[in-house]
N, C-alpha and C positions, 0 to 999 in steps of 0.2 A: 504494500500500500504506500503510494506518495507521501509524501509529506506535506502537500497540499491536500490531497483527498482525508488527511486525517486532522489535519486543522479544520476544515469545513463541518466535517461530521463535529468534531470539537463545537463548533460554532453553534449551530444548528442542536446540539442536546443543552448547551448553554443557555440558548434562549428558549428552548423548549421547558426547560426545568424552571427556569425567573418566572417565563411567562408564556403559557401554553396557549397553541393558536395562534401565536402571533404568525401574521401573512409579512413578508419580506423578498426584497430582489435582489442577491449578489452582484454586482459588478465585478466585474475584472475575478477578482480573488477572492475569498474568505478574509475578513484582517487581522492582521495582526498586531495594528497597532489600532492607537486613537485616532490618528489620521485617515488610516486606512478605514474605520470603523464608520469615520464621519463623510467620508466618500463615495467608499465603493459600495455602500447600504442605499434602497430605495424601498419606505414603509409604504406598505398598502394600504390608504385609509377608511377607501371606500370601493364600492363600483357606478358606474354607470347605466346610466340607462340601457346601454347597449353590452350589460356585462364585462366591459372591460376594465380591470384593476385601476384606482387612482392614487398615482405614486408620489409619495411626498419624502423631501431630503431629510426631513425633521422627525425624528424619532417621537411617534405621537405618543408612548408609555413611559411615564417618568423615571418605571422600574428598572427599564431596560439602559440602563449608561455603560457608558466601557467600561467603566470600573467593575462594574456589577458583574458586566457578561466577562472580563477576562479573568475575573477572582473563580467567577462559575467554570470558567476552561481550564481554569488550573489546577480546579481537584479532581479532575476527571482523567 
């Protein structure tokens, strides 16, 4: 397994565990940093009329900060 395919899964049970449900779009990579966190992420806030996702840069759940989500990857 990569070491990108296991920071992703890393990622992904991170924020599954903070906050279940949560809808999200990777860009580029999984992150691994703050920067990366606050880039390559697109939250899904809603849908449209026509069921397509509406993707916002702005992390709509308080819960979920990089703090939160890297502390959650690192006892996993």
């Amino acid at each position: 397994m990569s070491h990108h395919h296991d920071i992703e899964k890393k990622f992904n049970t991170a924020i599954a565990n903070l906050k279940s449900n949560t809808e999200y779009v990777i860009f580029n990579k999984a992150p691994e940093t703050e920067e990366e966190y606050n880039s390559n992420l697109k939250w899904v806030t809603g849908k449209t009329e026509t069921n397509k996702a509406i993707l916002s840069d702005t992390c709509p759940h308080s819960e979920l900060t990089w703090a939160a989500v890297k502390a959650e990857m690192d006892k996993l």
